[in-house]
TORLOLO-761988 format. One record per residue (C-alpha): residue in three letters; x, y, z. Coordinates in steps of 0.05 Angstrom, whole numbers, padded with zeros to 5 digits, always signed. Layout:
N
AlaXYZ...
***
This chain:
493
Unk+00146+00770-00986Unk+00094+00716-00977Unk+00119+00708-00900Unk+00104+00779-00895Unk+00038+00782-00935Unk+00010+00725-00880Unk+00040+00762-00815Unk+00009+00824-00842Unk-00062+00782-00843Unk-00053+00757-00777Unk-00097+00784-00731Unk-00083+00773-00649Unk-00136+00722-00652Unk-00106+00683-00712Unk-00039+00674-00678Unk-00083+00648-00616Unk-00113+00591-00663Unk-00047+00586-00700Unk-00005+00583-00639Unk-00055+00533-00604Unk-00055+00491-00663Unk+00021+00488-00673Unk+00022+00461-00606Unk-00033+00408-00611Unk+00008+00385-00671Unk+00071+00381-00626Unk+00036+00349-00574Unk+00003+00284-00627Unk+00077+00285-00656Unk+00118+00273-00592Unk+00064+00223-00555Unk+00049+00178-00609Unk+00052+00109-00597Unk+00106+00060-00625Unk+00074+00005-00669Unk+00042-00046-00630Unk+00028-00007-00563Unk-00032-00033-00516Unk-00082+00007-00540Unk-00115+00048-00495Unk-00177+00104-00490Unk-00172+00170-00538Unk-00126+00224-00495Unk-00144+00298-00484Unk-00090+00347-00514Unk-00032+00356-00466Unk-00073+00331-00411Unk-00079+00254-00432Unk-00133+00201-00399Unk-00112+00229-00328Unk-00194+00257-00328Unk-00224+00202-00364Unk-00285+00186-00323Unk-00295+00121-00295Unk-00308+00081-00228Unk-00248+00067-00191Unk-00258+00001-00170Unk-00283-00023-00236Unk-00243+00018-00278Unk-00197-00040-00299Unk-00257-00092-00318Unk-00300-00028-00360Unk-00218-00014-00401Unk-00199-00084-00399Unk-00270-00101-00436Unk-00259-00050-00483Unk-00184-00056-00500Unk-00163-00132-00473Unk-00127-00142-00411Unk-00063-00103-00424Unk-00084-00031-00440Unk-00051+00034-00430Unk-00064+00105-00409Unk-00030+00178-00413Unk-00013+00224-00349Unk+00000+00281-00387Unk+00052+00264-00433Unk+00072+00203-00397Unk+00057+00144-00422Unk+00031+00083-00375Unk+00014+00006-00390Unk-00030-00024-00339Unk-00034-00094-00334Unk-00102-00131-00308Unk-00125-00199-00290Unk-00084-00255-00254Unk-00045-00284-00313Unk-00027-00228-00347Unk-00001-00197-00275Unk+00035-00260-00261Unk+00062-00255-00326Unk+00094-00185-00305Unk+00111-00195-00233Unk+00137-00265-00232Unk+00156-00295-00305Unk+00183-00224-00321Unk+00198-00195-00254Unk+00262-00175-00286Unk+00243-00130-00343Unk+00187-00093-00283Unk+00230-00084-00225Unk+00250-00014-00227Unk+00206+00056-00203Unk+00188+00104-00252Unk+00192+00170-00226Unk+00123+00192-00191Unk+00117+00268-00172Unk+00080+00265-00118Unk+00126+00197-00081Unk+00188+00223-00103Unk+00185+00290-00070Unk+00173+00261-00007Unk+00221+00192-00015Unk+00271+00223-00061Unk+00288+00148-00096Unk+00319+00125-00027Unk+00310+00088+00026Unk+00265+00016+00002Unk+00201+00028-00032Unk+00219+00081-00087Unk+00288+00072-00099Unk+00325+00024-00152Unk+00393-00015-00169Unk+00441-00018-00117Unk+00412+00023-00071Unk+00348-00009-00074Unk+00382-00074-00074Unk+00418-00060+00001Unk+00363-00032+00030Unk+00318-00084+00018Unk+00364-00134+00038Unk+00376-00096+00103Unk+00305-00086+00122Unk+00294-00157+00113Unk+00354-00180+00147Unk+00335-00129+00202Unk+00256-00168+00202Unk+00283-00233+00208Unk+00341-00227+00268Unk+00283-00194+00312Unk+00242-00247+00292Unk+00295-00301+00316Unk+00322-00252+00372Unk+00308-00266+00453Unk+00244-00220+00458Unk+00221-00246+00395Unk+00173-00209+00340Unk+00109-00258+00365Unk+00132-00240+00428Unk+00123-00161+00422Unk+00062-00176+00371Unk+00037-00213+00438Unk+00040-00160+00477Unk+00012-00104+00439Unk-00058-00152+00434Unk-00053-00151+00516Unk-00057-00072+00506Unk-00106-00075+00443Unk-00157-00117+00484Unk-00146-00071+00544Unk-00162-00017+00492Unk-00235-00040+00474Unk-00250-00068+00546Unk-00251+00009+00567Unk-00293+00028+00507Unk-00367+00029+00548Unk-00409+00046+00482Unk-00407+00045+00402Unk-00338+00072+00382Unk-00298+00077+00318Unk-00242+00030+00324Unk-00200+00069+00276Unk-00153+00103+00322Unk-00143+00039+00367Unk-00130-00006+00312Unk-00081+00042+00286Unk-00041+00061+00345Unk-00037-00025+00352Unk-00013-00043+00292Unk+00038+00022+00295Unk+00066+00004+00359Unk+00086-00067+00330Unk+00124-00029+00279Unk+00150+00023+00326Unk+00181-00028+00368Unk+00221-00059+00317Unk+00251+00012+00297Unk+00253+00052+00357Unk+00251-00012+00405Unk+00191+00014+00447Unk+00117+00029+00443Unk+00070+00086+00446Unk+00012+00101+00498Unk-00050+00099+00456Unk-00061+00165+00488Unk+00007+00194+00471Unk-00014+00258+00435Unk+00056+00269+00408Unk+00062+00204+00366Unk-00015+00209+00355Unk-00019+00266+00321Unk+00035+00226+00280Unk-00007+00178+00256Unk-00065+00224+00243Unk-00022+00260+00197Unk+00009+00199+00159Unk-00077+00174+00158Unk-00090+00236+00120Unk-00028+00235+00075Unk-00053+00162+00048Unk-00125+00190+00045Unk-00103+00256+00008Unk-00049+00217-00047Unk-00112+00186-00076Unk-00155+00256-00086Unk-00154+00271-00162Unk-00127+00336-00140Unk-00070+00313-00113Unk-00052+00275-00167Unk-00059+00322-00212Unk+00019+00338-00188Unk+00043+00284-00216Unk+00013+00315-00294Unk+00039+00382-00274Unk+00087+00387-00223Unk+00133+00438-00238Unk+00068+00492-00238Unk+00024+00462-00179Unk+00094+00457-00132Unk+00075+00537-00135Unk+00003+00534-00122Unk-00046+00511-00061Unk-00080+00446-00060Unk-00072+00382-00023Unk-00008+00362-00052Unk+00025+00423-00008Unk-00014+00385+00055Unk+00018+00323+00038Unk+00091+00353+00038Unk+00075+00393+00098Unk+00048+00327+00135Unk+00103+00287+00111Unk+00159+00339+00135Unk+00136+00339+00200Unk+00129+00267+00208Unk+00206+00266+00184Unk+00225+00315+00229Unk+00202+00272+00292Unk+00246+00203+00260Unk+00307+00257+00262Unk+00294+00274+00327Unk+00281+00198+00345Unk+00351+00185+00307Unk+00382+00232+00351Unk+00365+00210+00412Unk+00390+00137+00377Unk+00462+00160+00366Unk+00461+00198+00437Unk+00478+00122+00470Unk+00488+00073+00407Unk+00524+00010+00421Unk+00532-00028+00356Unk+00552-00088+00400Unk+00485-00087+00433Unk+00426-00059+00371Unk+00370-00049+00405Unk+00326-00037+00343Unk+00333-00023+00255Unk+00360+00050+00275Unk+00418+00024+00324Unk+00429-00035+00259Unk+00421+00022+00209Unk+00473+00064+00247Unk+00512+00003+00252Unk+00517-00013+00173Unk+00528+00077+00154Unk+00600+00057+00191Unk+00611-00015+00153Unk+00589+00028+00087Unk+00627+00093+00096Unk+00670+00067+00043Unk+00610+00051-00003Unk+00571+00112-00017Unk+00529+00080-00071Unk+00490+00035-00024Unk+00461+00104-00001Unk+00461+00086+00080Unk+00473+00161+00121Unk+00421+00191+00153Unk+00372+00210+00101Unk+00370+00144+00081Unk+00354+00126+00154Unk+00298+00174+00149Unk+00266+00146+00090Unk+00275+00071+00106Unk+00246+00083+00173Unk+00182+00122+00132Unk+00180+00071+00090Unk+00172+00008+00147Unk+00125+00059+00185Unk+00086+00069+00121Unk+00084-00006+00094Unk+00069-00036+00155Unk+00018+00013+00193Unk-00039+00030+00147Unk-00049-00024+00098Unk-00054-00070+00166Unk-00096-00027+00210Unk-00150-00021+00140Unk-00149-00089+00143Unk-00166-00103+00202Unk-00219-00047+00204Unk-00252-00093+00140Unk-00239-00156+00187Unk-00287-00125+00238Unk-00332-00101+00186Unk-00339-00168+00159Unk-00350-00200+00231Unk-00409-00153+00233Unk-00442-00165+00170Unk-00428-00238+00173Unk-00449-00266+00243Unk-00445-00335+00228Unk-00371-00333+00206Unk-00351-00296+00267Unk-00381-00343+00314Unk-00343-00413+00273Unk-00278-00375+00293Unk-00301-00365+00359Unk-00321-00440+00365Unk-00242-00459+00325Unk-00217-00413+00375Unk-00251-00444+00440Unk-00229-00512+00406Unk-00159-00497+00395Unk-00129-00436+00443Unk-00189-00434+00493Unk-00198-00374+00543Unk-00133-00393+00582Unk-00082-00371+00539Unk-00060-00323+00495Unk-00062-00342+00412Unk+00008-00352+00387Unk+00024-00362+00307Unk+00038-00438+00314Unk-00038-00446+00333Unk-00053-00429+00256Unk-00029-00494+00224Unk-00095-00522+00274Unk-00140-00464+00254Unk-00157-00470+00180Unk-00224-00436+00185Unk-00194-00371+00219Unk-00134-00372+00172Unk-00188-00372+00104Unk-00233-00311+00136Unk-00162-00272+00155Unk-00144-00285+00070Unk-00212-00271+00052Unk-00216-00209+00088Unk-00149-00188+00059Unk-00175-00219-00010Unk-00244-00182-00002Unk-00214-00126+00031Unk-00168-00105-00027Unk-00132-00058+00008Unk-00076-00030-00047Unk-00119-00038-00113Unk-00072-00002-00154Unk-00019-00037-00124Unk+00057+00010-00138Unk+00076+00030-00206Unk+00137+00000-00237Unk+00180+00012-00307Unk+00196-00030-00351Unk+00285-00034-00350Unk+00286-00055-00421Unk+00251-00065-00485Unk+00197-00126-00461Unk+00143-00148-00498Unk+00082-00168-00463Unk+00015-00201-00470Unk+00034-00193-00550Unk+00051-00118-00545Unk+00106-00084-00536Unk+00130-00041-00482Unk+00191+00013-00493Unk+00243+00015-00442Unk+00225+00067-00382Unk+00152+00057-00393Unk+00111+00065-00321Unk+00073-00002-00320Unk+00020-00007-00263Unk-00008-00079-00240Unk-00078-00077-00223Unk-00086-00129-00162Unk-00146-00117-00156Unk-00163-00147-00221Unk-00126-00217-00192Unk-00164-00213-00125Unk-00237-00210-00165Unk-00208-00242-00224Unk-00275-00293-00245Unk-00233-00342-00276Unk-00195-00353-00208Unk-00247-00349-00156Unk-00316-00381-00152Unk-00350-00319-00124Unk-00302-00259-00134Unk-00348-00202-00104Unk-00372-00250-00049Unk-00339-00247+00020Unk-00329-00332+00028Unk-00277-00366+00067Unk-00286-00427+00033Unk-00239-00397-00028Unk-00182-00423+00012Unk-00216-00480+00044Unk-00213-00554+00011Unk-00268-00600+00016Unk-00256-00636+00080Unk-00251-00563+00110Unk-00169-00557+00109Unk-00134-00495+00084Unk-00097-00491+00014Unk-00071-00436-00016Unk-00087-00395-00077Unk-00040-00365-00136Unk-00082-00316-00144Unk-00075-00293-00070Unk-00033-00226-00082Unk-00056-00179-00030Unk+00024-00157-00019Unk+00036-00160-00102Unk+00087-00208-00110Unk+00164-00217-00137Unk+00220-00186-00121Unk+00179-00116-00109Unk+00130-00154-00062Unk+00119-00121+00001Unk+00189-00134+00047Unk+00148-00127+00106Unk+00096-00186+00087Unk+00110-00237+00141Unk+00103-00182+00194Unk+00029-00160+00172Unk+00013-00239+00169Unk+00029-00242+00238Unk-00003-00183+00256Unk-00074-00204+00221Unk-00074-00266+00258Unk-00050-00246+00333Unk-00089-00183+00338Unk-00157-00216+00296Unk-00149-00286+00348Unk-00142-00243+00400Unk-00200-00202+00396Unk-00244-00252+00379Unk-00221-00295+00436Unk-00243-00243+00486Unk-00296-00199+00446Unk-00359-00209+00400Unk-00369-00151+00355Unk-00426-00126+00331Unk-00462-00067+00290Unk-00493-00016+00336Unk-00575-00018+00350Unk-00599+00028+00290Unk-00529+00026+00251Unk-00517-00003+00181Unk-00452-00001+00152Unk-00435+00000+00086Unk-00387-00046+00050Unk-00377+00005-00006Unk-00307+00024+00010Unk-00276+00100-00002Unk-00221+00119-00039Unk-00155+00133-00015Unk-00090+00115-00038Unk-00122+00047+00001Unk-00188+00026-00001Unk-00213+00029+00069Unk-00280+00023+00096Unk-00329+00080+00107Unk-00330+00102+00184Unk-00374+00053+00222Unk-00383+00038+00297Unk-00375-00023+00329Unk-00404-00043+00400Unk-00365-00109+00436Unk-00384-00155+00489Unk-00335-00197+00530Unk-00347-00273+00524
***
């Protein structure tokens, strides 16, 4: 009787409120915290702190003020702990890589890596893959045409590259197609013309995947996936890019099996190819040929962009800083000369070029955000604790420009790695590639790049800004943080 009395005196707008109102109370119920959470910024209903407004590059020092350095945040109704400043992310990565080594699942990565291949995957399969790839690194860094070797000869082509520039130009799509071809050679076992349009148009389309996956729209898919996988935005560009740049790796693996000889690899597809046959009887390591596909995506996509944006800041910096480009011209003179190409076992005698190459990785701070991980277990952390299958993001950012670790953090100055009788030393805080046993696989690769291809053009080139031409060091946003267009002009020395 009451029931009906109340139904009765429902109007359509009362069930509205009512309805509304049951669900905010669902919503509180099922995303409240367990005792001792971080703490973290009030979220909106159903929606969390994915809005909350704040400056992306500072975002971690204006939450870390307010709630201490390990806070947390809500994507919709997924929870996330981020972690900020160099002990507290050492604390996660190193002292408890263990508890953080696993992916949580991300929307927006997973439809595209599908938890294969290396850099989204976990357990075993993660396990084999990464010990493939690195395996796979280091025999074609020991093998007769050695990784310096073909690093070596993509700067020969690099400096060809700007000699034929005869104005101010955008050194974007050269640096790019470099640092790719380094990578292309160790998995297809050959380079690209820089004016190949095919594989090109390949790298213009991975360039705006990584500048699109850091658009609040698109990543808005990962609070909503199931509606916006229906809808038009920039997510659907990112799966369109991304299926067309896997379609040309089949098509690359094709041509592979057309003549494999596993007696004779040639490259990681002819190893890959090699281990699906030794692991036909192991189906859990996940090798066949989507898991070809992804690994290769995954090499291509660690050791392309996050390079070639370095190397763009690198040239930025020579620009803004005169003085610091011409001491690595004069270490350079000193040490190589004009006679000879650079080659890696001139660092140890270059500690001045080594410390700009950090600080411009340092300075340049690439991957802010670093990749998300989730916590495999109940873990307690900086005093709080942390649920098993909690998404935990480590801010590197916050350990390159940490205060406490580096005498001026927002300050591009080689001397952070220099000692006082102007030798190079090291730095714990120093985690451009994160660090632990999720640290970038392809690390020792990038190193080499930075310094062969940086040497080399300074050897042969001084850069400059172009007559009426300021850039800006102000960054932009993309799933890196790469420089603003600028134009360079060179000279040959």
């Amino acid at each position: 009787m009451i029931l009906h009395l109340i139904y009765d005196s429902f109007d359509f707008k009362s069930w509205i409120i009512f309805f509304f109102v049951f669900l905010l109370l669902v919503d509180m119920i099922k995303n409240k915290n367990p005792s001792n959470f971080p703490p973290g910024p009030w979220p909106l209903p159903f929606l969390g702190t994915v809005f909350t407004k704040m400056d992306f590059k500072n975002f971690e020092f204006q939450l870390a003020e307010a709630y201490g350095k390990v806070f947390s945040l809500r994507v919709g109704s997924e929870k996330m702990v981020i972690i900020s400043g160099y002990k507290m992310v050492k604390e996660s990565l190193i002292t408890q890589s263990d508890s953080f080594v696993e992916r949580p699942n991300v929307p927006l990565f997973h439809k595209v890596f599908k938890a294969i291949g290396i850099s989204m995957s976990n357990g075993y399969l993660w396990r084999s893959h990464r010990k493939f790839t690195a395996f796979h690194l280091r025999m074609f860094g020991e093998g007769k045409k050695s990784l310096e070797h073909r690093i070596q000869e993509e700067c020969v082509f690099l400096c060809d590259a700007f000699k034929t520039e005869k104005g101010p130009f955008n050194p974007l799509a050269i640096l790019s197609g470099a640092v790719s071809n380094t990578v292309a050679s160790l998995i297809f076992g050959q380079r690209f013309e820089y004016h190949d349009e095919c594989y090109q148009s390949i790298l213009r389309l991975d360039t705006e995947c990584v500048k699109l996956m850091g658009s609040p729209r698109a990543q808005l898919y990962n609070v909503f996936p199931r509606l916006l996988q229906y809808l038009p935005g920039p997510h659907q560009t990112i799966f369109s890019n991304y299926k067309k740049i896997t379609n040309f790796l089949r098509g690359e693996i094709i041509k592979h099996r057309e003549d494999w000889d596993s007696s004779n690899p040639r490259d990681l597809i002819d190893n890959y190819l090699t281990e699906m046959e030794k692991k036909k009887s192991d189906p859990q390591a996940g090798f066949n040929i989507e898991g070809l596909v992804i690994t290769c995506l995954d090499v291509i996509e660690a050791g392309t962009e996050t390079t070639a944006t370095t190397l763009r800041w690198g040239l930025l910096f020579m620009i803004k800083y005169p003085e610091t480009q011409r001491k690595v011209q004069e270490e350079i003179d000193r040490v190589i000369g004009q006679s000879r190409q650079p080659c890696l076992a001139d660092r140890v005698n270059m500690p001045y070029t080594d410390a700009v190459i950090h600080e411009m990785q340092r300075l340049g701070d690439v991957v802010p955000m670093g990749f998300p991980k989730k916590a495999v277990k109940d873990t307690k952390l900086g005093g709080y604790f942390i649920p098993k299958g909690t998404a935990v993001s480590t801010i590197l950012s916050s350990v390159l420009h940490d205060p406490n670790e580096w005498e001026t953090p927002d300050t591009f100055n080689p001397g952070h790695f220099l000692t006082e009788n102007g030798q190079f030393r090291k730095r714990d805080a120093f985690m451009p590639f994160s660090s632990g046993k999720r640290a970038c696989v392809g690390e020792q690769l990038a190193r080499q790049v930075l310094f062969l291809f940086f040497t080399s053009l300074l050897q042969q080139f001084t850069i400059s800004k172009c007559p009426g031409e300021e850039p800006s060091l102000v960054g932009e946003i993309w799933f890196t943080y790469a420089p603003a267009p600028y134009r360079i002009c060179v000279s040959s020395r």
